[in-house]
N, C-alpha and C positions, 0 to 999 in steps of 0.2 A: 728647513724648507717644508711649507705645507703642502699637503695632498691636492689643495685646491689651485696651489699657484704652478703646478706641473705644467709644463705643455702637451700637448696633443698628441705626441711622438716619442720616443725612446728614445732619452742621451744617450744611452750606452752606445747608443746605433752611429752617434758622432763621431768624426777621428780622436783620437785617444789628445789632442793636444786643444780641442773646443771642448773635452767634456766638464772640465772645472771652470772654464769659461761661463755655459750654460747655467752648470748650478750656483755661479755665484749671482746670474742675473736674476734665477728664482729666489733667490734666498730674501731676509725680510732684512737686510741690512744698508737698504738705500738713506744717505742721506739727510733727501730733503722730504717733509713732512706734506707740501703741498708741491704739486708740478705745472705747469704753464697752464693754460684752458686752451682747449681748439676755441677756432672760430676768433683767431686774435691774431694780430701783428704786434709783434714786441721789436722793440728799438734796443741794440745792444751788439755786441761779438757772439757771434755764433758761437766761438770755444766756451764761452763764458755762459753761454742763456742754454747751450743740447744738453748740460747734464742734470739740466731742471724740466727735465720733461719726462713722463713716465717711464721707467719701461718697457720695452714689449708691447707699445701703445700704437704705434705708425705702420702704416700698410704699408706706406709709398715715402719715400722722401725724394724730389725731382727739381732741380735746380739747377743752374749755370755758372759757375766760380768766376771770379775775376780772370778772365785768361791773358794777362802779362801781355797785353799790345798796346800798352802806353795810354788808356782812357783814365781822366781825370780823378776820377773813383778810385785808381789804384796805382795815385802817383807815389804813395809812400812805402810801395814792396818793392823790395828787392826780388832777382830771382829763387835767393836762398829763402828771402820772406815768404812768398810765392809758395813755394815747396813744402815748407813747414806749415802756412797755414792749412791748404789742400789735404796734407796727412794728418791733421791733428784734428781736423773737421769730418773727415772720413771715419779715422778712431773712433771718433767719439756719437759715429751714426750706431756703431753693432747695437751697445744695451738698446738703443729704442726700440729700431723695426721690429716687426714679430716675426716670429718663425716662420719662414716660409713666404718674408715680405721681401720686400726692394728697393732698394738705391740706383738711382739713374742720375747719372753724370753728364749734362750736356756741357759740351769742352770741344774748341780747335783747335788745331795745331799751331806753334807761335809763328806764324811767318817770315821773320822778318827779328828773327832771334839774334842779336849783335856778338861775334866772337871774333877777338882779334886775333886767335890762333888759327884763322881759319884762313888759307893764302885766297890771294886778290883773285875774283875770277876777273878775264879779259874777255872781251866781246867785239869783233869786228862787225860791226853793226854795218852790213853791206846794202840794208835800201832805207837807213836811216841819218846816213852822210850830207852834209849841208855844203862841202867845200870839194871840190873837182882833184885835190890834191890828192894822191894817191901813198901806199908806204915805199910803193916800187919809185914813185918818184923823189922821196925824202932820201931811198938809200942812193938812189942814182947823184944829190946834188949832195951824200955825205960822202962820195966815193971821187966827186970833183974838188968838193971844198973836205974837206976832212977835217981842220980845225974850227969849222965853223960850229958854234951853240946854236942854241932853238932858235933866236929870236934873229939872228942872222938867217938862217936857213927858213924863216917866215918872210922873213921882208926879198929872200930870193924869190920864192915859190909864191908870195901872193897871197896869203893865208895868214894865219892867228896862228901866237905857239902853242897855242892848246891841242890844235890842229895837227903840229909838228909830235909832242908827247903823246897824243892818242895813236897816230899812224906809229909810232915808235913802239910803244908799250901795251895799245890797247886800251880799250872805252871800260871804267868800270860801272859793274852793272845798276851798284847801288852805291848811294851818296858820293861825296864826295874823295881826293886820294887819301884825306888824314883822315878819314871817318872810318871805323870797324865796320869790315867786312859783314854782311847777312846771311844766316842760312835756317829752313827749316826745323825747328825745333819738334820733334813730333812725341806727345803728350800722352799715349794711350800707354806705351809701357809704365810709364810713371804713375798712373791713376790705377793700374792694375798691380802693382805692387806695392801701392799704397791699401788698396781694398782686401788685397789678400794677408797684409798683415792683420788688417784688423779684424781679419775672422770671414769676408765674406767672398764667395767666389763669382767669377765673371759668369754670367748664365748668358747673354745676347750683346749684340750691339746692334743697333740702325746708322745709319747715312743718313743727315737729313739735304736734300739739295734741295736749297733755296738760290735766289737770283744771285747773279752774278754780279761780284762788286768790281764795276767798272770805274768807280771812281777811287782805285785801288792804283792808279796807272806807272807808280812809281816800282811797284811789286812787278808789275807786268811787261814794262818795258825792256827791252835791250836783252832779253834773256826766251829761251824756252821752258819757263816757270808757268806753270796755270793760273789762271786767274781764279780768286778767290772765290768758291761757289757752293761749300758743302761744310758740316760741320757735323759731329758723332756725337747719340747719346750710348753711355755705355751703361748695360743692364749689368748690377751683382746682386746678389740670393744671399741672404742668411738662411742659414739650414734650417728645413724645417717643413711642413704639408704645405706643396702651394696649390691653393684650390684650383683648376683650371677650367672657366668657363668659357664656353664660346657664346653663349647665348648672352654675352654683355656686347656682341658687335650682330650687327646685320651680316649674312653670306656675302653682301655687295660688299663692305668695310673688313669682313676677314679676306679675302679676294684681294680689294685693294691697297689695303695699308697691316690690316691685322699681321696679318703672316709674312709680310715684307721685308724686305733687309734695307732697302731705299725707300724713304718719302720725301713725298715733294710735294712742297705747297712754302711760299713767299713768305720774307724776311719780312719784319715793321718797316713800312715805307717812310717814315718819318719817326727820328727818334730825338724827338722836341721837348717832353719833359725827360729824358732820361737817355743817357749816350747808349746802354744796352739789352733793348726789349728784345725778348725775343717773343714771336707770334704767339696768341693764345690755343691755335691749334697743336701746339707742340706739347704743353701738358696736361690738353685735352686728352689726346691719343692713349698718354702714356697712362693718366691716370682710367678713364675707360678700360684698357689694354690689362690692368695688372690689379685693379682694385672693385670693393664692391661698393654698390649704394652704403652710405652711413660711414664707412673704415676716412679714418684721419690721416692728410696728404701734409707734409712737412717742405717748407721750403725755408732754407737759413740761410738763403742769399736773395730775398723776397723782391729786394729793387721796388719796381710800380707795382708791383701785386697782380702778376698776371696767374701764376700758378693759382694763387687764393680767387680769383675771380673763374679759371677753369674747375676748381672743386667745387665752387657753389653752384655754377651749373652744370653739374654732373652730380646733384647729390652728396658728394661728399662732403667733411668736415677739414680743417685746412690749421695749420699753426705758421706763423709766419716769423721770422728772423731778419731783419734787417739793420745795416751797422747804422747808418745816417737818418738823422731826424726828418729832412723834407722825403727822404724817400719813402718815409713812413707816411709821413700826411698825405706821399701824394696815393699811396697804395690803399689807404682806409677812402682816400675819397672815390676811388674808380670804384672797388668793392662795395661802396654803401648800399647804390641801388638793387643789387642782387642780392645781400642780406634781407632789405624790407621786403622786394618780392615772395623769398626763400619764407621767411616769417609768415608773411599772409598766405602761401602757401600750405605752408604747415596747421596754420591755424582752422583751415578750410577742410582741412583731411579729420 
């Protein structure tokens, strides 16, 4: 390990189980002879394309995983796929960030997570009833007729025997009775024990509240469940000097969003080329927030190229990872025009 490839700080000063970690990132034993360029979207598997990227090269790496609710993009994971890809992509963030950079994890929780060990909830759904039939009157005409079945005790009472099974049993909340049960799956333990293995620690997290998805109604109805309205990015640190300036936000922007644990500002109101944009303010902020003019922003779940089009207007320099081919075309084509800008800008200075 040369003197020059040291970083800025003292291993020693590490916990005793990152400090061979460290030196084996300085060491001159990497690999591959040539590594990615910023200022590119590459088409491929993230496992496959992070360990060709430099070292110690990424300020920021800010991006959104596939989060397991059934969008088209991610009909071939499983949950166990799901979990493995997440940790092995996390893994394989430590060698790049530099010391004292950041991994931000935007991720919700799964909604609507299927377990079939999980028993039936039941819901008396008292001003959501279509039929006058009551349970008090189901037991009153099981207590006259007593071997009567459903479809008897429907044609007494007036009603459908579906009518009869719900006042008996109870409205379920979600799908139907042969369908597994739903219950929140919540996602941050798992992302935090995934980052901690790999060397880095939880430094923050935000709330981001965006609109409410009211066209969610299946989630919403029949239960005291909230409607879907918020989603977390979570900050982790590789160890190391993190510069902290304020003078990259206005007093008005540290005030309002800087220093905040909640932002809020709107979802993509249409998501026409792409089932899951999220807004360009989201890694505007982060990248503003945590990097400087020039430092190179990593996204390996690139989609339309929204993070690579917040770098460019912020200065910064941008690598891009995306598994599908249209979603690359479509990401170089929204980024074009802010490169030629960026370019003639450059060229003017």
């Amino acid at each position: 390990m040369s003197e020059q490839s040291l970083p800025d700080f003292k291993i020693e000063r590490l916990p005793k189980g990152l400090q061979d970690t460290f030196r084996l990132l300085y060491s001159d034993g990497n690999k591959w002879t040539k590594y990615l360029s910023p200022d590119e979207i590459y088409q491929g598997d993230a496992r496959e394309l992070l360990p060709q990227i430099e070292p110690n090269s990424i300020a920021l790496s800010v991006w959104s995983p596939p989060y397991f609710v059934g969008k088209d993009y991610e009909a071939y994971l499983t949950f166990d796929a799901w979990q493995v890809l997440l940790e092995q992509v996390i893994g394989l963030h430590f060698p790049l960030i530099k010391p004292g950079g950041f991994l931000v994890v935007n991720i919700a929780d799964i909604l609507c997570f299927k377990d079939t060990d999980m028993p039936r909830i039941q819901a008396d759904a008292v001003n959501k009833k279509r039929s006058h039939v009551t349970r008090e009157d189901v037991h009153r005409a099981l207590t006259e007729h007593p071997n009567y079945n459903r479809y008897q005790l429907a044609k007494l009472l007036g009603c459908s025997e579906q009518t009869i099974d719900r006042r008996l049993h109870g409205n379920n909340i979600r799908g139907g009775k042969h369908e597994p049960q739903t219950r929140v799956k919540i996602v941050g333990g798992l992302v935090e024990e995934w980052a901690l293995k790999a060397g880095f620690y939880p430094y923050d997290r935000r709330v981001w509240v965006k609109d409410a998805a009211w066209e969610n109604s299946r989630w919403a109805s029949l239960s005291y469940r909230a409607i879907d309205e918020f989603e977390y990015l979570y900050f982790f640190w590789k160890p190391g000097i993190t510069k902290f300036d304020r003078g990259r936000l206005s007093s008005d922007e540290w005030k309002d969003w800087g220093s905040r644990a909640v932002w809020r500002f709107p979802s993509v109101r249409a998501n026409d080329d792409h089932e899951a944009k999220f807004p360009l303010e989201l890694p505007s902020r982060t990248i503003r927030l945590l990097t400087e003019p020039g430092d190179v922003v990593l996204d390996c779940f690139m989609g339309s190229g929204t993070t690579a089009l917040a770098a460019i207007q912020e200065d910064r320099r941008y690598i891009g990872i995306e598994l599908e081919k249209k979603y690359v075309q479509l990401a170089r084509s929204r980024i074009s025009p802010g490169i030629q800008i960026r370019l003639i800008r450059d060229s003017e200075e």
